[in-house]
C-alpha positions as CSV (number, residue, x, y, z in Angstrom):
1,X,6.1,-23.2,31.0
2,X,8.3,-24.9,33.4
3,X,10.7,-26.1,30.1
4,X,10.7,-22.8,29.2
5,X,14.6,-22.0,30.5
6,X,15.9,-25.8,29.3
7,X,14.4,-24.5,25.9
8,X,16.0,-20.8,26.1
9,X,19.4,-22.6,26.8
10,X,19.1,-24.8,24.0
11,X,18.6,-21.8,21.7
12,X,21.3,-19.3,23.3
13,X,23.9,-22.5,23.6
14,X,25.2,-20.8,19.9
15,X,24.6,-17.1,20.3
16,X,25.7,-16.4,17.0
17,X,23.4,-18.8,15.2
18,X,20.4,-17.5,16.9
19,X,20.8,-14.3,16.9
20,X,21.7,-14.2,12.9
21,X,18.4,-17.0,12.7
22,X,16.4,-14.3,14.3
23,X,17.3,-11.6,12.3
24,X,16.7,-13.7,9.3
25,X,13.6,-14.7,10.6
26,X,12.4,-11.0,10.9
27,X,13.9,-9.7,7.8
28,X,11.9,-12.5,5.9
29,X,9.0,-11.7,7.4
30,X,9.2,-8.1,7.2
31,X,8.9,-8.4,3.5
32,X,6.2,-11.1,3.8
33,X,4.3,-8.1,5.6
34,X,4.9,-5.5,3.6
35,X,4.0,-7.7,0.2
36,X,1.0,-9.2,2.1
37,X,-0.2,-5.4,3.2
38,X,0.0,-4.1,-0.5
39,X,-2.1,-7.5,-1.7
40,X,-4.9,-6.2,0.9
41,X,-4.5,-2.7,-0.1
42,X,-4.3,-3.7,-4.0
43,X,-7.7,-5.7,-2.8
44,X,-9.2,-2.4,-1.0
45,X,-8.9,-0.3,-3.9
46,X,-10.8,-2.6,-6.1
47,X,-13.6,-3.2,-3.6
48,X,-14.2,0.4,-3.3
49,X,-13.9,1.4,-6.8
50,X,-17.1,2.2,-8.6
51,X,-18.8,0.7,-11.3
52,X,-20.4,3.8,-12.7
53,X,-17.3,5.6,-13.3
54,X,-14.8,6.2,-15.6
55,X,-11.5,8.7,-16.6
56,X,-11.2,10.2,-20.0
57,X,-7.8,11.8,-20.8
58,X,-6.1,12.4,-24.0
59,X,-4.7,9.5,-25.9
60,X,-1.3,10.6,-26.9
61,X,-1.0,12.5,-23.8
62,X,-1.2,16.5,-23.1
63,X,-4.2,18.8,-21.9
64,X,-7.5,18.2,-23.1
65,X,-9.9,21.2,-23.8
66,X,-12.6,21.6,-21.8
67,X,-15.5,22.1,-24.5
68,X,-15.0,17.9,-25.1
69,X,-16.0,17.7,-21.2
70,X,-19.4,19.6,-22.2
71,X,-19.8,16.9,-25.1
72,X,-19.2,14.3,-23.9
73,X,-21.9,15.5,-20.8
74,X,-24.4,15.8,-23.4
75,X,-24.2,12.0,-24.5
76,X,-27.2,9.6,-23.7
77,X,-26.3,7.9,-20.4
78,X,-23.7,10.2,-19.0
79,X,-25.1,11.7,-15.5
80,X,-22.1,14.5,-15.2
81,X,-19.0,14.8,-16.4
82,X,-16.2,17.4,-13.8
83,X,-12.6,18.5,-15.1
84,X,-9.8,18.3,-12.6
85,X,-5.7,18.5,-12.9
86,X,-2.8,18.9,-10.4
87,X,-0.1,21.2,-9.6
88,X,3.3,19.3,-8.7
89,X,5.8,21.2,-6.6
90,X,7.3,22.0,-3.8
91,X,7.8,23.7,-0.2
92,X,10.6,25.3,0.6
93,X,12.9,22.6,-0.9
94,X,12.6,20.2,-3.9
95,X,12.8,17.6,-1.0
96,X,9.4,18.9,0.3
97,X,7.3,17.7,-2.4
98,X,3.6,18.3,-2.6
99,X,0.7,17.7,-5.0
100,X,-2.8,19.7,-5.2
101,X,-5.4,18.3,-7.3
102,X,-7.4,20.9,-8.8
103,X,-11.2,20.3,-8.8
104,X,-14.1,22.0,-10.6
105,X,-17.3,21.9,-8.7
106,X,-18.7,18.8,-10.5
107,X,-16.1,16.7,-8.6
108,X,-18.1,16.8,-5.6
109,X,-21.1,15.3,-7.9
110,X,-19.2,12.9,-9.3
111,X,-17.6,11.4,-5.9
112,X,-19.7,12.1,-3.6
113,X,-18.2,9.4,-1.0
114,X,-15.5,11.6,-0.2
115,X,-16.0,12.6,3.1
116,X,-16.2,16.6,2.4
117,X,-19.3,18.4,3.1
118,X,-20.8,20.6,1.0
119,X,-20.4,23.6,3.0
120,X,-16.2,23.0,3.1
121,X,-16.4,22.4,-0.7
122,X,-18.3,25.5,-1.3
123,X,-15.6,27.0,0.3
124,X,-13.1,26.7,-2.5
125,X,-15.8,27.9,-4.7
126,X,-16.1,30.9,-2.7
127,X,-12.4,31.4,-2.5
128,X,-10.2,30.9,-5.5
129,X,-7.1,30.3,-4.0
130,X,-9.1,28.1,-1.2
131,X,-7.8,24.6,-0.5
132,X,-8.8,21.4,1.4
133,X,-5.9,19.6,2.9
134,X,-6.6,15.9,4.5
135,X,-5.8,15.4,8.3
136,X,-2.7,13.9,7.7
137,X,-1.2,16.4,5.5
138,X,-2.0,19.2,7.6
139,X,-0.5,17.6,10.4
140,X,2.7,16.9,8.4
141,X,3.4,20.6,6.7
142,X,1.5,21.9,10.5
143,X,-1.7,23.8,8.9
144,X,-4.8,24.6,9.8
145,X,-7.6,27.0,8.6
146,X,-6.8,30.3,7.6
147,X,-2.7,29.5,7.3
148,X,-1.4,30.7,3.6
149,X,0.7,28.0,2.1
150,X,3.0,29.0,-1.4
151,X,4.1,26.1,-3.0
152,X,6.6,26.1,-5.9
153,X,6.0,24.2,-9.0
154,X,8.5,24.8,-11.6
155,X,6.3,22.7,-14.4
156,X,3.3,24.6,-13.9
157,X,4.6,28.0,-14.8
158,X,2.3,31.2,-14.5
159,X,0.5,33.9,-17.2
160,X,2.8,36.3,-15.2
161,X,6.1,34.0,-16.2
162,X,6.2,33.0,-11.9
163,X,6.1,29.2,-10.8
164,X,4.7,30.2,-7.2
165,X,1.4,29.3,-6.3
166,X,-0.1,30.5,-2.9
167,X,-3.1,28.8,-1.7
168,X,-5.3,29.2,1.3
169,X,-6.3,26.4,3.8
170,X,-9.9,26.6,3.5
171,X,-10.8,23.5,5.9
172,X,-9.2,20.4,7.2
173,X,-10.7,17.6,6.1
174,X,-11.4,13.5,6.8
175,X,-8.5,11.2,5.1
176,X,-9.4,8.7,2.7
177,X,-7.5,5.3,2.2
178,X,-7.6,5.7,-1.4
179,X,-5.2,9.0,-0.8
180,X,-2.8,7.0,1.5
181,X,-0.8,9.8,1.5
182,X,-3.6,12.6,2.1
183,X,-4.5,15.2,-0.1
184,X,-4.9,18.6,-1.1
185,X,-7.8,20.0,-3.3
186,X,-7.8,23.3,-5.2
187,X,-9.8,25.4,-7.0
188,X,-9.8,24.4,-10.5
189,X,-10.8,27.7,-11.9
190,X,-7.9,29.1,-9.9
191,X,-5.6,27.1,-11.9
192,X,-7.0,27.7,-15.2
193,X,-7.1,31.3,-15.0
194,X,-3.6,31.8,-13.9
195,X,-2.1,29.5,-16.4
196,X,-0.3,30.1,-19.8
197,X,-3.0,31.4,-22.1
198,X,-1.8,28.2,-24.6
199,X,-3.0,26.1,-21.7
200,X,-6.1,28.1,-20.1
201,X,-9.6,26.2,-21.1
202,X,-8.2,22.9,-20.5
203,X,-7.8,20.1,-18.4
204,X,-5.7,16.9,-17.2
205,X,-8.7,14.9,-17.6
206,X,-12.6,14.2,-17.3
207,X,-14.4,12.1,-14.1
208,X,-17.3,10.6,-15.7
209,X,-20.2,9.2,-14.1
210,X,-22.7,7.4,-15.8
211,X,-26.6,6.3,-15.0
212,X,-26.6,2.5,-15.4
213,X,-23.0,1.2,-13.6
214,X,-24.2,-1.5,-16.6
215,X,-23.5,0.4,-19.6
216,X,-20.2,2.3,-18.3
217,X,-18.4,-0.1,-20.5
218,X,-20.5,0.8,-23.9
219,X,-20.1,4.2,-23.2
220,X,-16.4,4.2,-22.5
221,X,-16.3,2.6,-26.1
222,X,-18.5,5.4,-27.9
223,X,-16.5,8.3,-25.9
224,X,-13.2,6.4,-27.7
225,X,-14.9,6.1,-30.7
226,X,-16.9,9.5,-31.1
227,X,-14.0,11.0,-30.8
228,X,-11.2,9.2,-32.2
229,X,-10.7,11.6,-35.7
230,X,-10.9,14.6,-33.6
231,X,-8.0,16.6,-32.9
232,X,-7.5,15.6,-29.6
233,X,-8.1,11.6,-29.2
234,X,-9.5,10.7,-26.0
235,X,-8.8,7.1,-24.0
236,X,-10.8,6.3,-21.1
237,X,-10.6,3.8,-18.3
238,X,-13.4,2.5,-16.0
239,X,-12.5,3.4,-12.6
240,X,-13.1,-0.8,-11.8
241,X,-9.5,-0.9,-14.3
242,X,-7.9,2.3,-14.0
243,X,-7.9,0.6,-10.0
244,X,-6.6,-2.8,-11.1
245,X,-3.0,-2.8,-10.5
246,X,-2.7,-5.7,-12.4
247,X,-4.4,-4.7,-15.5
248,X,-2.7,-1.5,-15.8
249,X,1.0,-3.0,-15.6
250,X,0.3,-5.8,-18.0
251,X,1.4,-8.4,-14.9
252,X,-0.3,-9.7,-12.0
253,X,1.3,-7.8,-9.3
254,X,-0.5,-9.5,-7.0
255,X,0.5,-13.1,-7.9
256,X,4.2,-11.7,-7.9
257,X,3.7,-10.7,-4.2
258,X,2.7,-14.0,-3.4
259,X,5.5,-15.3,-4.4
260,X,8.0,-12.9,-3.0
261,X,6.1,-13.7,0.4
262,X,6.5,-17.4,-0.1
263,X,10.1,-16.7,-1.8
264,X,11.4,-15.2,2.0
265,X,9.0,-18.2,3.6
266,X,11.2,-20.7,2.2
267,X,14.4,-19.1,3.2
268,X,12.8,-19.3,6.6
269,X,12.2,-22.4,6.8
270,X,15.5,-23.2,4.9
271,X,17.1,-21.3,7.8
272,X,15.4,-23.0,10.7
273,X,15.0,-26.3,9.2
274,X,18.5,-26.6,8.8
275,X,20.2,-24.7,12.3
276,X,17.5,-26.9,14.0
277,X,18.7,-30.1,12.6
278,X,22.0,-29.5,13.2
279,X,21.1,-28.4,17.1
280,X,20.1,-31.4,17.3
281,X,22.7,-33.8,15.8
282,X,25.1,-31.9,18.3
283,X,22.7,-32.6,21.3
284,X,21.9,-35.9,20.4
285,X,23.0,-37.5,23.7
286,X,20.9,-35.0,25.6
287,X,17.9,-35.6,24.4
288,X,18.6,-39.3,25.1
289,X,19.6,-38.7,28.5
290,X,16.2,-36.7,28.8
291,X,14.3,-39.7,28.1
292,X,16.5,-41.9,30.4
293,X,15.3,-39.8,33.0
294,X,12.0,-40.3,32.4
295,X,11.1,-37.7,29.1
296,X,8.7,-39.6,27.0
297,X,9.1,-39.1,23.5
298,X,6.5,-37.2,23.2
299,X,7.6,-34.4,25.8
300,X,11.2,-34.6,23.9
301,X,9.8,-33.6,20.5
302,X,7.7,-30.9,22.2
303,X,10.6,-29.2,23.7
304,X,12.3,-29.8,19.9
305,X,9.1,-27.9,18.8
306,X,9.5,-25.3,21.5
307,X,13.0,-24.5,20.0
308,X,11.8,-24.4,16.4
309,X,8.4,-22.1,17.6
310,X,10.6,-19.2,19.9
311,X,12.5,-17.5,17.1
312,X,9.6,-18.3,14.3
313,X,7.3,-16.6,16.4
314,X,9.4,-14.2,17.8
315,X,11.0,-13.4,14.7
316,X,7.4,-13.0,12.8
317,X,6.4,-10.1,15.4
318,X,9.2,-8.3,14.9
319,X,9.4,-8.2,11.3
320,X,5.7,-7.8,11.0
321,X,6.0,-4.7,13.6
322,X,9.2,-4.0,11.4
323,X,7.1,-3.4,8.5
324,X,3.9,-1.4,10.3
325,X,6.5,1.0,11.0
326,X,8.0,1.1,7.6
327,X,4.5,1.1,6.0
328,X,3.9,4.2,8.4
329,X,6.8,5.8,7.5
330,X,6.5,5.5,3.6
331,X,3.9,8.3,2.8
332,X,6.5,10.8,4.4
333,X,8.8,10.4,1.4
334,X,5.7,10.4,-1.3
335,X,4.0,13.5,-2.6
336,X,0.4,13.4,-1.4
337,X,-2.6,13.7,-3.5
338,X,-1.8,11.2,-6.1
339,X,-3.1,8.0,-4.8
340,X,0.1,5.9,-4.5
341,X,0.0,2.8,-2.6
342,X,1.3,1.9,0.5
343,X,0.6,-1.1,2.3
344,X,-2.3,-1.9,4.4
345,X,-1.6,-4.0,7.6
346,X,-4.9,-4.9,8.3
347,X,-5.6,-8.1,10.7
348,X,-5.8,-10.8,7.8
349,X,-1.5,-9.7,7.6
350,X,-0.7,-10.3,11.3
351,X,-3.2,-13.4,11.1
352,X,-1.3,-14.9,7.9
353,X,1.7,-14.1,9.7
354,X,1.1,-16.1,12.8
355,X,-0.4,-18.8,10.6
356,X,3.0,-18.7,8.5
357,X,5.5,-18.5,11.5
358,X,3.6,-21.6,13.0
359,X,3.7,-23.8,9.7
360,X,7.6,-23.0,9.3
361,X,8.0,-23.9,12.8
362,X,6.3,-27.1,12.5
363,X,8.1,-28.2,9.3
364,X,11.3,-27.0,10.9
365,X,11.0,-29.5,13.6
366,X,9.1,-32.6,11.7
367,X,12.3,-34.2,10.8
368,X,14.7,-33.6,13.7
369,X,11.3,-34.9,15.7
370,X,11.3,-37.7,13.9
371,X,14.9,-38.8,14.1
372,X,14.9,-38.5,17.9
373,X,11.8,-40.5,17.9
374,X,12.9,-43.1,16.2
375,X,16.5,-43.0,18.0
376,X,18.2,-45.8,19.9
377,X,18.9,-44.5,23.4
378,X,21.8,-47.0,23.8
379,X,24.1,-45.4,20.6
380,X,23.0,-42.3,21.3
381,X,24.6,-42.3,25.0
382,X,27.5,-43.8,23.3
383,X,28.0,-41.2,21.1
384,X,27.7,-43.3,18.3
């Protein structure tokens, strides 16, 4: 600790260079955070995803009616199958945007992990135009039970030719981390019933829940197949896949974080390696002056350490702080409800962090340590 201010000196003797090194060293590791956080939120929603579930949607696209729903319920295996769909829009301004997932009461069998109670969804049962808006949601349009909320959704236009839909706030419920944005839940009868007679009896798409997690996958394949001459083709997904980022963009995303995280590591230590070295070819003499004075060689290449560790460390918390506050700041500018992910900084990202800034650091100073100690003092203080 006593080095401390020799070390500081060395690394403020070239402002410039330090400071730009330490922005560098942030900005890299900024983005190692915020492609580290989406890995362990990537990894969260496939932990948590069940393996007796499943989503059944059209093939080609568009509504499906709501009579395949009670066919498909009747199949051997299927527990209960619920309906749900969404109404995009808006507050106020476009800018504002919102989305309210519209749930029959079967959702409530179907996922019953959410953390809803019976009595708060019987409440949008009770009340057509009732909704359940998350924690976080309420806190960011300022609701609370009882407010009326009109939102505008020019896509989902009304039997009475408006695009206006006003809901109630029934309750204000728990978040979830699969909703990283929170959530709003409607009334899917409400939805149905106001809707474009072309459109009424129909749905975005089925939650199916099966009774053996072990036969989701066979029955997935007779749904496809039961039904693929009808008129309306259905797909489904288990909800282990639909939750596998990778699967469902044909890449693996989270390989391709990896390497953007490593990608901004080597720049690091590309950075540091090299204004290092050169610190030290300037300060050559020094550093053999230091051991005339008694510095063993050990205690040079420590402070040489020193200089590599202060802006890799330092750098690392500010860019991973950088990115909590970014990855706190994202869900304001996404519309809630749909399950979009943001990234998770959990423990394991500030551990791999440290773990990274330290490896950098010590590769940084391996070389320039091992010049000095294999230097001749005598052509050093020569300038040789």
């Amino acid at each position: 600790m006593k080095y401390l201010p020799l070390v500081w000196a060395s690394i403020m003797r070239k402002p410039t260079r330090a400071v730009l090194t330490l922005l560098s060293v942030m900005l890299a590791f900024t983005l190692f955070g915020l492609t580290i956080g989406m890995n362990a939120t990537f990894a969260k929603f496939q932990e948590d995803a069940r393996e007796d579930r499943m989503f059944v949607f059209a093939r080609f696209g568009g509504l499906v009616p709501i009579a395949l729903g009670r066919q498909i319920e009747s199949m051997p295996g299927v527990e209960v199958v619920a309906s749900s769909s969404f109404v995009p829009g808006y507050i106020h301004e476009p800018k504002n945007r919102v989305f309210v997932q519209m749930m029959d009461e079967k959702v409530a069998k179907v996922n019953p992990e959410y953390p809803i109670t019976p009595a708060q969804w019987q409440l949008i049962r009770n009340n057509r135009q009732g909704m359940l808006v998350s924690k976080s949601q309420a806190d960011r349009w300022h609701l609370k039970a009882g407010d009326t909320l009109t939102i505008a959704s020019p896509s989902a236009k009304k039997l009475d030719g408006s695009t206006s839909w006003t809901f109630k706030v029934a309750a204000v419920t728990p978040d979830m981390s699969i909703f990283g944005q929170g959530y709003m839940f409607g009334n899917y009868d409400y939805m149905d019933k106001a809707r474009l007679l072309s459109d009424q009896g129909k749905t975005g798409q089925f939650r199916v829940k099966v009774r053996d997690a072990s036969k989701t996958v066979e029955i997935s394949q007779q749904i496809e197949s039961r039904f693929a001459n009808s008129s309306t083709p259905l797909q489904s997904l288990t909800e282990k896949v639909a939750f596998d980022v990778s699967t469902n963009t044909g890449m693996d995303i989270a390989a391709v974080d990896r390497d953007v995280a490593l990608a901004g590591m080597f720049m690091v230590l590309f950075l540091t390696a090299n204004g290092l070295a050169q610190a030290v070819r300037e300060r050559f003499a020094e550093f053999a002056t230091l051991k005339t004075i008694g510095f063993s060689d050990n205690g040079v290449i420590a402070l040489v350490f020193a200089e590599a560790a202060i802006p890799c460390v330092l750098g690392a918390a500010l860019g991973i702080g950088l990115a909590a506050i970014v990855s706190n700041v994202i869900p304001r500018f996404l519309p809630p409800g749909q399950g979009l992910p943001i990234p998770t900084m959990s423990v394991m990202v500030f551990v791999w962090a440290a773990l990274s800034a330290a490896l950098v650091a010590f590769i940084s100073a391996a070389l320039p340590a091992l010049r000095l100690k294999q230097m001749d003092i005598a052509t050093a203080l020569s300038g040789r």
